[in-house]
TORVOTOR-863241 format. One record per residue (C-alpha): x, y, z. Coordinates in steps of 0.5 Angstrom, whole numbers. Each point is the difference from the previous one (the first is absolute). Layout:
<sites>
     X     Y     Z
     X     Y     Z
...
</sites>
This chain:
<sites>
     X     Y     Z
   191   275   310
     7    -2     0
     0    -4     5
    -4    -4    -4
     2     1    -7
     8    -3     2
    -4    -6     4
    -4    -2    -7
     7     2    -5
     4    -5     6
    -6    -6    -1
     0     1    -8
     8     0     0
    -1    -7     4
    -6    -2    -4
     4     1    -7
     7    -3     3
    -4    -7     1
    -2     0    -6
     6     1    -3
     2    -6     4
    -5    -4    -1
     1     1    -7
     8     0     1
    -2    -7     3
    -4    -2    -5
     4     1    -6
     5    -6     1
    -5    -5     1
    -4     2    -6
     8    -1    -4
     1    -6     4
    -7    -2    -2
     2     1    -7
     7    -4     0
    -4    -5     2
    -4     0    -6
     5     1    -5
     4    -6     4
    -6    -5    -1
     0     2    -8
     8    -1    -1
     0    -6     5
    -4    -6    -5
     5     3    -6
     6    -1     4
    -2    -8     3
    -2    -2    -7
     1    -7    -1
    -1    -6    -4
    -5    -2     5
    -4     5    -2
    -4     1    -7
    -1     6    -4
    -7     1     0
     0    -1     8
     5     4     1
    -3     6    -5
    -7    -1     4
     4     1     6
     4     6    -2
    -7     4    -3
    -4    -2     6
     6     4     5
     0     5    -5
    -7     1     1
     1     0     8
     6     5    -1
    -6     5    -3
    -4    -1     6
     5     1     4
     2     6    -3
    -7     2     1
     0    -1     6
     5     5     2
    -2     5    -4
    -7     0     3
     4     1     7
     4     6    -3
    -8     3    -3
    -2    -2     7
     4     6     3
     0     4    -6
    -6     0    -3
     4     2    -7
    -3    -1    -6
     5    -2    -3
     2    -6     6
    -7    -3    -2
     1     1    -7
     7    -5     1
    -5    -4     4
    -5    -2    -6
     6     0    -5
     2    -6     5
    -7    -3     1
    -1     0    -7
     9    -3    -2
    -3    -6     5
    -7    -2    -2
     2     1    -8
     7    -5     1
    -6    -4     5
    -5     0    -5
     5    -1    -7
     6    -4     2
     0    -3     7
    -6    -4    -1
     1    -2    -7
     7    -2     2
    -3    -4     6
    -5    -3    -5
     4    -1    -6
    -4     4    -4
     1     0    -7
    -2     6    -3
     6     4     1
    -1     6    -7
    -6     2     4
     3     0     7
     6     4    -2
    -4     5    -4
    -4     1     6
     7     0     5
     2     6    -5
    -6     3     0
     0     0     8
     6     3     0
    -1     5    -4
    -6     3     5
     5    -2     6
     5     4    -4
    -5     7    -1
    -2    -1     8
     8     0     2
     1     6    -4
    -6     4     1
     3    -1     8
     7     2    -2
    -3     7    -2
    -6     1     5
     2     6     4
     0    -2     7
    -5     5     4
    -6    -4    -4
    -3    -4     6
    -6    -4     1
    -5     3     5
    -5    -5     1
     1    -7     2
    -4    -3    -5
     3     2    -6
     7    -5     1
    -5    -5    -1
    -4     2    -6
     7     2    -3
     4    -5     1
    -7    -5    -2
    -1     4    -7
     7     0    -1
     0    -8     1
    -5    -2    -5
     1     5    -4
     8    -4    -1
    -3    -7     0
    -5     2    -6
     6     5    -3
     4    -9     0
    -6    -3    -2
    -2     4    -6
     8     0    -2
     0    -8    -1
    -8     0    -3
     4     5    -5
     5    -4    -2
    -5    -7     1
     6    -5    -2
     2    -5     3
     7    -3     1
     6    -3     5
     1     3     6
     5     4     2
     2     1    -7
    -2     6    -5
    -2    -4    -6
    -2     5    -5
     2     0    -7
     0     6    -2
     2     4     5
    -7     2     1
    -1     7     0
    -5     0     7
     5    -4     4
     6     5    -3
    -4     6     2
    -2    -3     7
     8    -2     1
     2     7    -2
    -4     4     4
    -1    -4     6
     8     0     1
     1     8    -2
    -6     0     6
     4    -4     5
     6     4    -2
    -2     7     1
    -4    -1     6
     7    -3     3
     3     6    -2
    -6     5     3
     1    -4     7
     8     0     0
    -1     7    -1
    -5     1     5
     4    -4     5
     6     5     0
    -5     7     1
    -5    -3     5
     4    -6     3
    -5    -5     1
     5    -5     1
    -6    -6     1
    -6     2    -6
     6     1    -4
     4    -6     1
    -7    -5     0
    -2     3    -6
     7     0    -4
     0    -7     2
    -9    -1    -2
     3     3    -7
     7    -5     0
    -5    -5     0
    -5     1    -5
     5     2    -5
     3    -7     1
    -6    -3    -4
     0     5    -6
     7    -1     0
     0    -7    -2
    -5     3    -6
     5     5    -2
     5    -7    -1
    -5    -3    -4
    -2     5    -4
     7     1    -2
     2    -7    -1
    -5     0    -5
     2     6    -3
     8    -2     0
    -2    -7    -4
    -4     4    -5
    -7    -4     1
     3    -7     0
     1    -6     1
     8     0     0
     0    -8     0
    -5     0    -6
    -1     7    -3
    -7    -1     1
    -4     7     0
    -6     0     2
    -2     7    -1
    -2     0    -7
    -7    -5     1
    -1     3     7
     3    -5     4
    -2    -1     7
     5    -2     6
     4    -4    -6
     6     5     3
     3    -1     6
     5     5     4
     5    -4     4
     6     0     5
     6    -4    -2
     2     0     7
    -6    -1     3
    -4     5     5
     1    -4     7
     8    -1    -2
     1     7    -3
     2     6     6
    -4     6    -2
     4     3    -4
     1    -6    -5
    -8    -1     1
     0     7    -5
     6    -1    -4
    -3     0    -8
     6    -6    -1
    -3    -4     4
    -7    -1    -4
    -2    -4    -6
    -7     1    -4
    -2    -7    -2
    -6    -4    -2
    -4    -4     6
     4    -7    -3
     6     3     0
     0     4     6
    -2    -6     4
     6    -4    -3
     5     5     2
    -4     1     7
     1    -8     1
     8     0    -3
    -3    -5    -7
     2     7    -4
     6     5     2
     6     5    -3
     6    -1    -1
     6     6     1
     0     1    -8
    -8     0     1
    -1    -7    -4
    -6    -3     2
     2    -8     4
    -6    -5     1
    -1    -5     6
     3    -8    -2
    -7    -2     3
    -3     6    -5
     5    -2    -6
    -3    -7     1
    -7     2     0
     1     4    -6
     3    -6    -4
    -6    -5     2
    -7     4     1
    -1     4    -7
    -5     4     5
     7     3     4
     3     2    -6
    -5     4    -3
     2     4     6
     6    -1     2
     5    -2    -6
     4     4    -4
    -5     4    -4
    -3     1     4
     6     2     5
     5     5    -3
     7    -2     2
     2     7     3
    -6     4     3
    -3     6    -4
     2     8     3
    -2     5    -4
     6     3    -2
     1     6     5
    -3    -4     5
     5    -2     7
     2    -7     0
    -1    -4     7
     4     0     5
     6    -5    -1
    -1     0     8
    -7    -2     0
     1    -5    -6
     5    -4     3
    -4     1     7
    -6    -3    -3
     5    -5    -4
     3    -3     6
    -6     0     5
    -6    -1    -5
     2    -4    -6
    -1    -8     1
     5    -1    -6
</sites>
């Protein structure tokens, strides 16, 4: 008996240090996997030329997101695979549903030029916010729950799947506007699309900080890694909400070009919040920086977009030679485009933050056809 239980102890010790080597094996692929997938989405931003044009490369960058889940996917269900944890197919799900949600509401309408951007980003929001409670019910999960039977991951991770893709649609169907892509163009700081921003990031937020938590008591360097990044990624989309929904707010529901308020007869898509410095121009703090937006109307904002409008250092508004021309001879030009209806200076509530001077002059230098 001795004998016998000292050969059984030998064979469990061999059977569980090959384990750990093929786990030990196995973590710097699934790592390198991973830089792979973060280099394939910094790597379009970093080339960007003037070859390449914005609605291209927008299409582009959110079909690599949706790649980026997938494969994030892909490495936690090897990681659920070996450990059969809830929490690892939970992680599985929640990247399953980052990668159809960012597929269904914003790669293919940006590879489509579909126009229907308030219902899309409703439904981007309201995506994320499933995504979020999903990373933070993993974050807490104890992590002795495992999944016995073989069929259950897939029911799971199905259910789980539907039930996001119909959590984003019913989200857009609730706002039902239509709008710009890639813009938050609301008004009144619509009260849904607030609570979906505020919500979504406090999700997000927590969730990164129950995995952060969980990475120093248990040490899984991979699910952590993998679902810090998934988090970092769903994030990045809400964020550009947050940016608007504040630009909106700073200029106090305004066109600062004009001073038109929309909010008072109900408005929609009559105010846009946009960047000063635009977005593929911008680094990734300067993308978030209040003083780097302007709320305007949809005429206003595509002048200054297309460098007809611009501000100066004291803030005073500067037309086009082409725009002042066409203001003098086209009675139609201006109507919108004179002085009224465009004010001299542009209009800030008087607590607001002025521009930045370094994104004015930016946009002066870079943008404006004086």
């Amino acid at each position: 008996m001795g004998r016998s239980d000292a050969e059984s102890a030998a064979r469990g010790s061999a059977a569980a240090g090959r384990q750990s080597l093929n786990n030990l094996r196995g973590t710097p692929f699934k790592l390198i996997l991973l830089g792979i997938g973060a280099m394939a989405l910094i790597l379009p931003v970093a080339l960007r030329s003037a070859q390449i044009d914005a609605p291209e490369l927008r299409a582009a960058l959110e079909m690599m997101m949706t790649l980026f889940a997938f494969a994030g996917a892909w490495l936690l269900r090897t990681q659920f695979s070996s450990s059969r944890r809830l929490r690892d197919l939970q992680l599985v799900a929640g990247a399953l549903v980052l990668g159809l949600t960012t597929l269904a509401v914003a790669a293919l309408p940006a590879a489509f030029d579909l126009h229907n951007g308030a219902y899309f980003a409703a439904a981007q929001l309201s995506g994320r916010l499933f995504v979020g409670a999903m990373f933070v019910a993993a974050a807490f999960m104890p992590a002795d729950w495992l999944v016995a039977r073989r069929r259950h991951p897939l029911a799971i991770v199905a259910g789980l799947s539907v039930a996001g893709l119909l959590v984003a649609g019913l989200g857009g169907l609730a706002v039902g506007t239509h709008g710009q892509p890639n813009r938050l163009a609301v008004t009144d700081g619509h009260p849904v699309l607030v609570a979906l921003v505020v919500t979504a990031a406090a999700l997000l937020v927590y969730a990164s900080v129950g995995f952060v938590q969980r990475q120093r008591v248990e040490g899984d360097r991979v699910a952590g890694v993998v679902a810090l990044a998934l988090i970092l990624l769903a994030a990045a989309r809400v964020g550009q909400h947050v940016f608007a929904l504040n630009v909106l707010a700073n200029c106090g529901g305004r066109c600062v070009f004009c001073g038109l308020n929309p909010g008072p007869f109900g408005g929609k898509r009559m105010l846009v919040a946009g960047h000063i410095k635009p977005w593929k121009d911008s680094t990734s703090a300067e993308r978030m920086d209040l003083r780097n937006g302007l709320a305007a109307c949809p005429s206003h904002d595509v002048a200054f977009d297309t460098g007809l409008l611009t501000v100066d250092a004291s803030l005073q508004v500067q037309i086009s030679q082409a725009l002042a021309g066409a203001v003098r001879a086209d009675p139609l030009a201006r109507q919108s485009y004179g002085r009224p209806p465009l004010r001299d200076t542009i209009l800030l509530p008087d607590k607001a933050q002025l521009p930045g001077s370094k994104y004015l002059d930016w946009h002066r230098t870079n943008i404006f056809a004086a």
